[in-house]
PQR file of N, CA, C, O and H, with PARSE charges and radii, in Angstrom:
ATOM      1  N   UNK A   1      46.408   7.684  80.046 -0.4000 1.5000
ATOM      2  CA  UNK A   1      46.155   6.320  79.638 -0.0000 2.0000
ATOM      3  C   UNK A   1      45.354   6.265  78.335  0.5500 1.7000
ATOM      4  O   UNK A   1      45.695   5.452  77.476 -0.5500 1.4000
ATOM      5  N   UNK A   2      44.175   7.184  78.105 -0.4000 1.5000
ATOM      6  CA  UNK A   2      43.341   7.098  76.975 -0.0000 2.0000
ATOM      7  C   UNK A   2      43.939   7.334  75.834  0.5500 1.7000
ATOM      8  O   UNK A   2      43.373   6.999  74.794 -0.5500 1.4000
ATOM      9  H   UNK A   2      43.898   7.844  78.803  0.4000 1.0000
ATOM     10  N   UNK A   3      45.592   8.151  75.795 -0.4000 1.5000
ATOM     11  CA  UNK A   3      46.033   8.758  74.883 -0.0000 2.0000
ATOM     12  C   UNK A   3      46.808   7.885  74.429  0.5500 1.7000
ATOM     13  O   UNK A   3      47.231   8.174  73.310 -0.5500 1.4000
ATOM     14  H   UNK A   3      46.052   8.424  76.640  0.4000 1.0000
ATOM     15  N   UNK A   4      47.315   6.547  75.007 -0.4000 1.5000
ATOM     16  CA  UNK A   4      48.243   6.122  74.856 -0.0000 2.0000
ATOM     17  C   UNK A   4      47.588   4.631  73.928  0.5500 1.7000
ATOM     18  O   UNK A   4      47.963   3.931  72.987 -0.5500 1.4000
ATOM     19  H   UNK A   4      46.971   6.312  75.916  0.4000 1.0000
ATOM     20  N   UNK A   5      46.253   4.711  74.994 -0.4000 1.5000
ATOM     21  CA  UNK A   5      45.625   3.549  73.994 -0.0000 2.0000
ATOM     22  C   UNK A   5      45.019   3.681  72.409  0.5500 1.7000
ATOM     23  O   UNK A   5      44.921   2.928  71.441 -0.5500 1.4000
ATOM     24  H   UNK A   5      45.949   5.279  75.759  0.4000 1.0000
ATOM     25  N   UNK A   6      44.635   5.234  72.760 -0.4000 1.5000
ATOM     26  CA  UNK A   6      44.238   5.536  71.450 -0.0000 2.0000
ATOM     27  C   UNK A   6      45.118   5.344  70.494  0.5500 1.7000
ATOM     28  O   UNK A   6      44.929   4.506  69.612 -0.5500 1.4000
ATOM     29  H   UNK A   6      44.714   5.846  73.546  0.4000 1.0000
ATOM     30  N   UNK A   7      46.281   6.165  70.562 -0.4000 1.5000
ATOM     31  CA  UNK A   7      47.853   5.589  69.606 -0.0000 2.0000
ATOM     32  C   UNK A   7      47.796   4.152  69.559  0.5500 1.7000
ATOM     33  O   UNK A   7      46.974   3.766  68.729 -0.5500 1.4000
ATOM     34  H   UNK A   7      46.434   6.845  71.279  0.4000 1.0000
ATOM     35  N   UNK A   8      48.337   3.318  70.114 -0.4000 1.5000
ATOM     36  CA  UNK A   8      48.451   1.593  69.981 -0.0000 2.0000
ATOM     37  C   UNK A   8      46.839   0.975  69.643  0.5500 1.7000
ATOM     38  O   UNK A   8      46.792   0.463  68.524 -0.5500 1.4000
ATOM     39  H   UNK A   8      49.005   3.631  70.788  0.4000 1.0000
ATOM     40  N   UNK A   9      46.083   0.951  70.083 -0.4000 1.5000
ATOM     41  CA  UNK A   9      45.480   0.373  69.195 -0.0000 2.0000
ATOM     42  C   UNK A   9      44.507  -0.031  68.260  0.5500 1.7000
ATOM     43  O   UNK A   9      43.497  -0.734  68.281 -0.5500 1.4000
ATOM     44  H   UNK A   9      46.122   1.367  70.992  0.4000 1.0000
ATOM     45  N   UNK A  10      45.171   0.677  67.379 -0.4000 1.5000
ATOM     46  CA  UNK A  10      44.838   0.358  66.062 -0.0000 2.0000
ATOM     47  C   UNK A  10      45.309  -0.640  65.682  0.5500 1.7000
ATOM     48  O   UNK A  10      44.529  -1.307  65.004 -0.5500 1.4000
ATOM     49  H   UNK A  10      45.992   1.248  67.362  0.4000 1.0000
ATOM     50  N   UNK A  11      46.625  -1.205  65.873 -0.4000 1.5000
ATOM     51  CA  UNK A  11      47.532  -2.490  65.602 -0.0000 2.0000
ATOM     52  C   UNK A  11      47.381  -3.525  66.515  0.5500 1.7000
ATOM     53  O   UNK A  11      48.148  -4.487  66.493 -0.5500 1.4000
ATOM     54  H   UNK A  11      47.259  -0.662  66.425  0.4000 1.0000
ATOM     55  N   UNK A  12      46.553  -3.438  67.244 -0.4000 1.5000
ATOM     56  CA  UNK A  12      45.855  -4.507  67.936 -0.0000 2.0000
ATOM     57  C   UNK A  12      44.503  -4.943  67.399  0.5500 1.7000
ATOM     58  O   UNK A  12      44.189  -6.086  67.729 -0.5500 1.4000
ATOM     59  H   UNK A  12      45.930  -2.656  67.262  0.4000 1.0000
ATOM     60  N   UNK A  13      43.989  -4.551  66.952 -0.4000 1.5000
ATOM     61  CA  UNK A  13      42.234  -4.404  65.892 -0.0000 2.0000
ATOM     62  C   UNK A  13      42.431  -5.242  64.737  0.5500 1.7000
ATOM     63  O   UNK A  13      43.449  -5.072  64.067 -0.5500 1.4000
ATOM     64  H   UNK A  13      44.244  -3.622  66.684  0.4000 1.0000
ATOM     65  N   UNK A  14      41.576  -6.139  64.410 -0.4000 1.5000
ATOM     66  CA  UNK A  14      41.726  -6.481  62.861 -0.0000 2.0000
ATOM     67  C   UNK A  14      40.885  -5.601  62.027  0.5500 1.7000
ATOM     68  O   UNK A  14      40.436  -4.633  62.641 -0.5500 1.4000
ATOM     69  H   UNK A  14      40.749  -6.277  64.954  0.4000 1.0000
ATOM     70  N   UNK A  15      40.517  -5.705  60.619 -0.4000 1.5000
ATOM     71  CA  UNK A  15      40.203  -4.739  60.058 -0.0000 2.0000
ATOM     72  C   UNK A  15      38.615  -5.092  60.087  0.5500 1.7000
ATOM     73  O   UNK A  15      38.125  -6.185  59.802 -0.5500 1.4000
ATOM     74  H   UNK A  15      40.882  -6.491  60.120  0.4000 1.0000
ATOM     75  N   UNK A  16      37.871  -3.830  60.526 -0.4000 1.5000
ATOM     76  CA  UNK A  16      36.244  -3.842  61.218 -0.0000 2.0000
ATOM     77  C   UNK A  16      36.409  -3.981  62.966  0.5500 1.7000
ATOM     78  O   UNK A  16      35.534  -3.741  63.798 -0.5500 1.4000
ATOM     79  H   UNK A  16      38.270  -2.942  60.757  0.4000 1.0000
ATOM     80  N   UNK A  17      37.518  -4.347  63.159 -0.4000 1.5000
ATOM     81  CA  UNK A  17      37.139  -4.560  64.771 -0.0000 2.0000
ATOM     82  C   UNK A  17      36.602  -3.293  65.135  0.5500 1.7000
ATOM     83  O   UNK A  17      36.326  -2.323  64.430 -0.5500 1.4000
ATOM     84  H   UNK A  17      38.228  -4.542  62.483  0.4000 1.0000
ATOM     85  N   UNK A  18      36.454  -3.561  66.955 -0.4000 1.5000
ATOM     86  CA  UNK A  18      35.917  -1.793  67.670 -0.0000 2.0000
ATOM     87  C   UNK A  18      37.224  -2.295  69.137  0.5500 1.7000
ATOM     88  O   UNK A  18      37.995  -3.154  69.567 -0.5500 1.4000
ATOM     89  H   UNK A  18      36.678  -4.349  67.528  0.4000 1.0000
ATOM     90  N   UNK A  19      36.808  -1.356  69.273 -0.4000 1.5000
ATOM     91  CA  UNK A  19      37.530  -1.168  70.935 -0.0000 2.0000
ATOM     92  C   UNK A  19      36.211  -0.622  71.803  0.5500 1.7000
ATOM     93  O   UNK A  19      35.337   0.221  71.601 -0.5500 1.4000
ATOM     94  H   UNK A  19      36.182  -0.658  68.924  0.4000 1.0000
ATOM     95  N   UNK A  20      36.539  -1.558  72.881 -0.4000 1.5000
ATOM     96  CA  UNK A  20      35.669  -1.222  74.106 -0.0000 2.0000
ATOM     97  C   UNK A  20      36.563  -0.792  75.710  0.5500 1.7000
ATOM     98  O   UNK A  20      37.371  -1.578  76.203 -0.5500 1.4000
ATOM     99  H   UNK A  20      37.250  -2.243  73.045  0.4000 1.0000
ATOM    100  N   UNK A  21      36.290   0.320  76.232 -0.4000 1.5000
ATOM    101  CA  UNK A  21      37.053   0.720  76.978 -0.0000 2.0000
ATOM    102  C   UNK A  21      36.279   1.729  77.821  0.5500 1.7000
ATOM    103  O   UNK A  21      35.510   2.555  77.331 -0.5500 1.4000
ATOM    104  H   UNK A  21      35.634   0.959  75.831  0.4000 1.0000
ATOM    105  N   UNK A  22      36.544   1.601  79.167 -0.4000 1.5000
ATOM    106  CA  UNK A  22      35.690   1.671  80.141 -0.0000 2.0000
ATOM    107  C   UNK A  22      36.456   3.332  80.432  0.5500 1.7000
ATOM    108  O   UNK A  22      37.564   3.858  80.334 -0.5500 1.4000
ATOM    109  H   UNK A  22      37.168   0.929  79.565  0.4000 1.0000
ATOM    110  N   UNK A  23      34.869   3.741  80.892 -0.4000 1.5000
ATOM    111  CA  UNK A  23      35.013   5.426  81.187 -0.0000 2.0000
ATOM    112  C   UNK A  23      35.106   5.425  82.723  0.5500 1.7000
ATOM    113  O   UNK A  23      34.296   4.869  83.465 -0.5500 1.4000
ATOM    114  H   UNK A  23      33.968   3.313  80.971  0.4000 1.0000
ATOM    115  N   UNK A  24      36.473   6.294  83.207 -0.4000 1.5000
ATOM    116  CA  UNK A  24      36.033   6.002  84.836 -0.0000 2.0000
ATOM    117  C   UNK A  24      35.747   7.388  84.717  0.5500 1.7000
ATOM    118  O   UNK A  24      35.965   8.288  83.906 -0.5500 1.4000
ATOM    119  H   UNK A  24      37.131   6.746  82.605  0.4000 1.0000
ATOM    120  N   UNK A  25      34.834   7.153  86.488 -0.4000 1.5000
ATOM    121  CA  UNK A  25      33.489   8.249  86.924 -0.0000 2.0000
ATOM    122  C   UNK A  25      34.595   9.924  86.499  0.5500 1.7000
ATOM    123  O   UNK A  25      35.669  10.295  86.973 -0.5500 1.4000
ATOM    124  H   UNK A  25      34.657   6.422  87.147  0.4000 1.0000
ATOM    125  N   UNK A  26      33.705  10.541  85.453 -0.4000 1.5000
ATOM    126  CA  UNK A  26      33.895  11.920  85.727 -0.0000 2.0000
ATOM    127  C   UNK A  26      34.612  11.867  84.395  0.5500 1.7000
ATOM    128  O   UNK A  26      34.469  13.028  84.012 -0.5500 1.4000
ATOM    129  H   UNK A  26      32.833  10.239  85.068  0.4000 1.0000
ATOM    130  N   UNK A  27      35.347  11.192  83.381 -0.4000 1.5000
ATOM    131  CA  UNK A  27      35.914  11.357  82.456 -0.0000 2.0000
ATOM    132  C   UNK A  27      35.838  11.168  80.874  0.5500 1.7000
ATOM    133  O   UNK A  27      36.644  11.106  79.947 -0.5500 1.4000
ATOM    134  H   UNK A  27      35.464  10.249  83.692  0.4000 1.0000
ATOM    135  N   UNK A  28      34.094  11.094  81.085 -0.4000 1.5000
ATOM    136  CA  UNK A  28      33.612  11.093  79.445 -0.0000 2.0000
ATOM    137  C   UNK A  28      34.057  11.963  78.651  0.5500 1.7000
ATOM    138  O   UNK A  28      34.580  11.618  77.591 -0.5500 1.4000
ATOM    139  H   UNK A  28      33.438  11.144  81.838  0.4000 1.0000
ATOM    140  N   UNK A  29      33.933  13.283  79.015 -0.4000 1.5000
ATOM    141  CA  UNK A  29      34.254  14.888  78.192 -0.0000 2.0000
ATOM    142  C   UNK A  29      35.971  14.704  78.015  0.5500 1.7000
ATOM    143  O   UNK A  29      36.444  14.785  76.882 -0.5500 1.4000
ATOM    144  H   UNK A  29      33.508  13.563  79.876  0.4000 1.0000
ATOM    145  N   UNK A  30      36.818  14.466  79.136 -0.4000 1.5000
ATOM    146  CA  UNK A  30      37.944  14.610  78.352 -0.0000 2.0000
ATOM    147  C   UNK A  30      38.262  13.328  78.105  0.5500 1.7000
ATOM    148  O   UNK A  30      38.832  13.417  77.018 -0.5500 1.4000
ATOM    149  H   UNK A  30      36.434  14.400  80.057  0.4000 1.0000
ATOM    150  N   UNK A  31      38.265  12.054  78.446 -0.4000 1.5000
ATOM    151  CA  UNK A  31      37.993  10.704  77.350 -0.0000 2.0000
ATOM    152  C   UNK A  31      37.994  11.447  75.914  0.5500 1.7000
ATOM    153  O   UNK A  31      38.865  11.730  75.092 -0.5500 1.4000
ATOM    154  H   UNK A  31      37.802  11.981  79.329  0.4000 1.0000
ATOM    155  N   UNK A  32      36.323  11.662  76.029 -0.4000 1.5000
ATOM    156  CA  UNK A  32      35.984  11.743  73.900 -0.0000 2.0000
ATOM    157  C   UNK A  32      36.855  12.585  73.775  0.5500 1.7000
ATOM    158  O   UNK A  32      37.277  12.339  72.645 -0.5500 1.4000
ATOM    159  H   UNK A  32      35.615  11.432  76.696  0.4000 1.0000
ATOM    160  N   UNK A  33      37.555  13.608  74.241 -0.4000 1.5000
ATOM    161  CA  UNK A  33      38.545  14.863  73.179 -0.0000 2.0000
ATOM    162  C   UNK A  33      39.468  13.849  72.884  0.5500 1.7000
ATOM    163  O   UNK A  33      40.082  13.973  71.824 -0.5500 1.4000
ATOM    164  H   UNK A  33      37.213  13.808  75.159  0.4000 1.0000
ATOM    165  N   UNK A  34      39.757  12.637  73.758 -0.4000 1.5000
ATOM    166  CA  UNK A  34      41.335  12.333  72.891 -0.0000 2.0000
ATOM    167  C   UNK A  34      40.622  11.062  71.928  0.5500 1.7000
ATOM    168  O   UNK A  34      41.109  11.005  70.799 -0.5500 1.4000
ATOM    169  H   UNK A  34      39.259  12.537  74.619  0.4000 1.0000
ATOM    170  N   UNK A  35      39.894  10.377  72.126 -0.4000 1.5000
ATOM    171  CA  UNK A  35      39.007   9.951  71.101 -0.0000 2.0000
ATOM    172  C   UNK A  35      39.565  10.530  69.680  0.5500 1.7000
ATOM    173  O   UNK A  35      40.446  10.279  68.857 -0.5500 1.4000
ATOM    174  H   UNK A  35      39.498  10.423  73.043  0.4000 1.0000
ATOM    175  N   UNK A  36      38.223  11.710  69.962 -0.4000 1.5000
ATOM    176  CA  UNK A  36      37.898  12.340  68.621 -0.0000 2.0000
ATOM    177  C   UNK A  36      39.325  13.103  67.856  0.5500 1.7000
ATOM    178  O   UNK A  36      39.336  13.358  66.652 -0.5500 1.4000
ATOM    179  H   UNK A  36      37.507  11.914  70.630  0.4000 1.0000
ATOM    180  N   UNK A  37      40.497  13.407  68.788 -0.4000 1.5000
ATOM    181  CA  UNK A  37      41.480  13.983  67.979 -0.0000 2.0000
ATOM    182  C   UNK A  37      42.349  12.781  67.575  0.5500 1.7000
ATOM    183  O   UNK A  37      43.031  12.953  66.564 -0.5500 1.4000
ATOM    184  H   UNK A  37      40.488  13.200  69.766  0.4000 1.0000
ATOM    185  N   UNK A  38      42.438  11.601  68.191 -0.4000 1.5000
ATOM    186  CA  UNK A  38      43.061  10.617  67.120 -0.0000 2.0000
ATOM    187  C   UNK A  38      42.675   9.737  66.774  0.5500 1.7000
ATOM    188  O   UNK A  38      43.125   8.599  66.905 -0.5500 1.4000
ATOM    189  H   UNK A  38      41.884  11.461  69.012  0.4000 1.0000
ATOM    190  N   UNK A  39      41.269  10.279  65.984 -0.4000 1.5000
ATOM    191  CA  UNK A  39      40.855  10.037  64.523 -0.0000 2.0000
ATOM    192  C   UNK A  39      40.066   8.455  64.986  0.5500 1.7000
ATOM    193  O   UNK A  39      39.882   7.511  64.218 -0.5500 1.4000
ATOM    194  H   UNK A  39      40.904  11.203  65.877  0.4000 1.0000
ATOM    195  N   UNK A  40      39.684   8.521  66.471 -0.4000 1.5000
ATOM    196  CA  UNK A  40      38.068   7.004  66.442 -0.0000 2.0000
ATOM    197  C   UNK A  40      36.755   8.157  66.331  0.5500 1.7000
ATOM    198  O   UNK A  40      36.489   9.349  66.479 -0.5500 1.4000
ATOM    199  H   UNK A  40      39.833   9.289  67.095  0.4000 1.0000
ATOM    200  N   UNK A  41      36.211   6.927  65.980 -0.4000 1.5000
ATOM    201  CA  UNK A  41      34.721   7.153  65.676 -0.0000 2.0000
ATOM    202  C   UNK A  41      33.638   6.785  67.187  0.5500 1.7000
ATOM    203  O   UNK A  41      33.387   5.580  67.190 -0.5500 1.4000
ATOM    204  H   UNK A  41      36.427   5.959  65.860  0.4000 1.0000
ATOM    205  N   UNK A  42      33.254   7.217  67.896 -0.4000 1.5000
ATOM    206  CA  UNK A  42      32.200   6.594  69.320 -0.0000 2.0000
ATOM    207  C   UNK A  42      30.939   6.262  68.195  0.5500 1.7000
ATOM    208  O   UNK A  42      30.104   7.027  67.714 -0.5500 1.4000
ATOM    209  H   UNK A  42      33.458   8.196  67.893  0.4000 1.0000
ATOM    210  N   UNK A  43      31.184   4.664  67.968 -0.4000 1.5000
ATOM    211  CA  UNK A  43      30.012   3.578  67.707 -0.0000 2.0000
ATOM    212  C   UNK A  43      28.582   4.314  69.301  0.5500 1.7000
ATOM    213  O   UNK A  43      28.001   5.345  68.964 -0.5500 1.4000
ATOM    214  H   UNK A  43      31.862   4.042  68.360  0.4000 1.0000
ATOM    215  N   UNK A  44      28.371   4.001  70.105 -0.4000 1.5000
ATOM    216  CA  UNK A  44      28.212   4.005  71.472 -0.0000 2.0000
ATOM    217  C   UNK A  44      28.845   4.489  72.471  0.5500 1.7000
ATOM    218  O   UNK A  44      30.023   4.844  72.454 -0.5500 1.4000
ATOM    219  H   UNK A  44      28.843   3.163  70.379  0.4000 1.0000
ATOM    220  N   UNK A  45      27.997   4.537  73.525 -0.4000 1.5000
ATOM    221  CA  UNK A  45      28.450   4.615  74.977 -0.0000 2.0000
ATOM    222  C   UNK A  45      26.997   3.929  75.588  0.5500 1.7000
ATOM    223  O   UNK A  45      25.819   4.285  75.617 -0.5500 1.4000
ATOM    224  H   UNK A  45      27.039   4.248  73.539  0.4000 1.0000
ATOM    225  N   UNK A  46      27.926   2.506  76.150 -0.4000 1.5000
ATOM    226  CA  UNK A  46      26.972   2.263  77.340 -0.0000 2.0000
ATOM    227  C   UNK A  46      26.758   2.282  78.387  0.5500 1.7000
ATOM    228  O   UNK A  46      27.759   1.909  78.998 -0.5500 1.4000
ATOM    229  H   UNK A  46      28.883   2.217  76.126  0.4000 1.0000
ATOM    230  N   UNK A  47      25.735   2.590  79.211 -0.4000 1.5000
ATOM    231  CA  UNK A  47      25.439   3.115  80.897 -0.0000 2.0000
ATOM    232  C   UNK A  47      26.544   1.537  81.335  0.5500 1.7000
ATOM    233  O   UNK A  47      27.151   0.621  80.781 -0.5500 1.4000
ATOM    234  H   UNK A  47      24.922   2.893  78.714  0.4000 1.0000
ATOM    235  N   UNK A  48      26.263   2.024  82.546 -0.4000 1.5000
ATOM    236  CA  UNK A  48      26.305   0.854  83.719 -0.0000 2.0000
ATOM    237  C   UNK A  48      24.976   0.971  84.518  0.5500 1.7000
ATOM    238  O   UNK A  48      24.244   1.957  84.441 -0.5500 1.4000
ATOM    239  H   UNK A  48      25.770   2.768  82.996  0.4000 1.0000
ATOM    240  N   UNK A  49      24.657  -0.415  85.503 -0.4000 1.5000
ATOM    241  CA  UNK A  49      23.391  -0.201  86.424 -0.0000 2.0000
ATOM    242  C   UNK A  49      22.857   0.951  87.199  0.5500 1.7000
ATOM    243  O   UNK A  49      21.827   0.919  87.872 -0.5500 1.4000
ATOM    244  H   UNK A  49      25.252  -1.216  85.566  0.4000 1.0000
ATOM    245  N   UNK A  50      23.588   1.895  87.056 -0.4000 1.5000
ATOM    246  CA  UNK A  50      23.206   2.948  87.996 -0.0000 2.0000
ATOM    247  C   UNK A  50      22.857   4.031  86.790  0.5500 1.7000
ATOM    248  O   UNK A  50      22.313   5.081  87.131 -0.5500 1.4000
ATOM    249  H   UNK A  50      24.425   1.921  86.509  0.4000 1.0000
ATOM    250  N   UNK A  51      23.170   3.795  85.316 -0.4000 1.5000
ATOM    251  CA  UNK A  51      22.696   4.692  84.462 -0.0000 2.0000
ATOM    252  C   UNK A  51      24.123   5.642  84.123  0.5500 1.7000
ATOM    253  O   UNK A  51      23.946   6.241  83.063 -0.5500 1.4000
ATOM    254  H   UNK A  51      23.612   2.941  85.039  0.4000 1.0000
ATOM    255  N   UNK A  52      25.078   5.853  84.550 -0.4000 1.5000
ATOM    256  CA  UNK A  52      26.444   6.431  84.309 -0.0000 2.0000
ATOM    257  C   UNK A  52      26.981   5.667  82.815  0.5500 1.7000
ATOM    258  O   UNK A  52      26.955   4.490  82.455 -0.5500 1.4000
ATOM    259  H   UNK A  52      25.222   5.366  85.412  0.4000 1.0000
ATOM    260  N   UNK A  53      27.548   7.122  82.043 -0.4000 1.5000
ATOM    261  CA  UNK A  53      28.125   6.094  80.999 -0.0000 2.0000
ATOM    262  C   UNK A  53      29.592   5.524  81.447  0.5500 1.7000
ATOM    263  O   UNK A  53      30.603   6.108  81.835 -0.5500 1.4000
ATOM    264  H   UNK A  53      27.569   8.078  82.335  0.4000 1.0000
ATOM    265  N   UNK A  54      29.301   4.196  81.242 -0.4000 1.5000
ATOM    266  CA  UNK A  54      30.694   3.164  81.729 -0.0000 2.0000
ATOM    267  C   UNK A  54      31.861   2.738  80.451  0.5500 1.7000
ATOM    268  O   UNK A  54      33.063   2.518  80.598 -0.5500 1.4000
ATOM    269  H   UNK A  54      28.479   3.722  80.926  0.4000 1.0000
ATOM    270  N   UNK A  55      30.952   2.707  79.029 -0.4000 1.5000
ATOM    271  CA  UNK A  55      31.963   2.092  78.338 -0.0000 2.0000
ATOM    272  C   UNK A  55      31.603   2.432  77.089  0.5500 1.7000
ATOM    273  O   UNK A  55      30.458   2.478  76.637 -0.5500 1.4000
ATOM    274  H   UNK A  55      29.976   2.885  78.910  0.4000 1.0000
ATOM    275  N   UNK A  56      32.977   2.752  76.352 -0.4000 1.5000
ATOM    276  CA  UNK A  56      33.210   3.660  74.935 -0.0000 2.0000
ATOM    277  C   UNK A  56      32.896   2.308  74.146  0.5500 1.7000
ATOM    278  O   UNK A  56      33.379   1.331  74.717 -0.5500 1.4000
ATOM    279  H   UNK A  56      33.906   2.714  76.719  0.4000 1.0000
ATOM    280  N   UNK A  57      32.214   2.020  72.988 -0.4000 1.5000
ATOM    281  CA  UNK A  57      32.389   1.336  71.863 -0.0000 2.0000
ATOM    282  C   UNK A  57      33.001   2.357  70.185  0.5500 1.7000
ATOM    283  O   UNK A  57      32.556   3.337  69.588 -0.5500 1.4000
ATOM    284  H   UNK A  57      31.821   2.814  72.524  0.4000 1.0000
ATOM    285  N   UNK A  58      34.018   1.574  70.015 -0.4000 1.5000
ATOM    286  CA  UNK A  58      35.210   2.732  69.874 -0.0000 2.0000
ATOM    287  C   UNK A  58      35.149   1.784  68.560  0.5500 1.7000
ATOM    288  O   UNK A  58      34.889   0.582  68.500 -0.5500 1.4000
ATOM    289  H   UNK A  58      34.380   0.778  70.501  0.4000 1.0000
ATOM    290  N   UNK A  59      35.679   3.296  66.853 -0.4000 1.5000
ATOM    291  CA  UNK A  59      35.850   2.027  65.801 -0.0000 2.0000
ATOM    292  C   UNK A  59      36.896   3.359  65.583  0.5500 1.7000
ATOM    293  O   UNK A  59      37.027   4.483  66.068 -0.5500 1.4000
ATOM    294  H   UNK A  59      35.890   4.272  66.902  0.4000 1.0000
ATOM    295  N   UNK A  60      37.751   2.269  64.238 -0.4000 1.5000
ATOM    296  CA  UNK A  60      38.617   3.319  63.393 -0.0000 2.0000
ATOM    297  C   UNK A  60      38.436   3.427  62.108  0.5500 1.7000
ATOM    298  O   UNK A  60      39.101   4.233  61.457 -0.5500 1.4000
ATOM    299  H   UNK A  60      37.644   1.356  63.844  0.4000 1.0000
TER
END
């Protein structure tokens, strides 16, 4: 799923937008690899109430 969003959207973003997109439990480490290989930047990561990171703030 992360790979697929990473491809599409960019053409959903206007120019400066971010993407915000939620980390489920256990999948930060391979989340950011597909991140970082097609070419976003991690603005952030914010917890959720229990302190877990929950959500990528994502730019291109």
């Amino acid at each position: 799923f992360y790979r697929m969003l990473a491809r599409r959207a960019p053409d959903w973003l206007n120019p400066g937008g971010c993407l915000l997109v939620e980390i489920g439990d256990g999948r930060l480490a391979d989340g950011q690899t597909v991140w970082d290989h097609e070419g976003w930047n991690t603005e952030g990561v914010i917890p959720d109430l229990d302190g877990r990171p929950r959500v990528w703030v994502l730019t291109r």
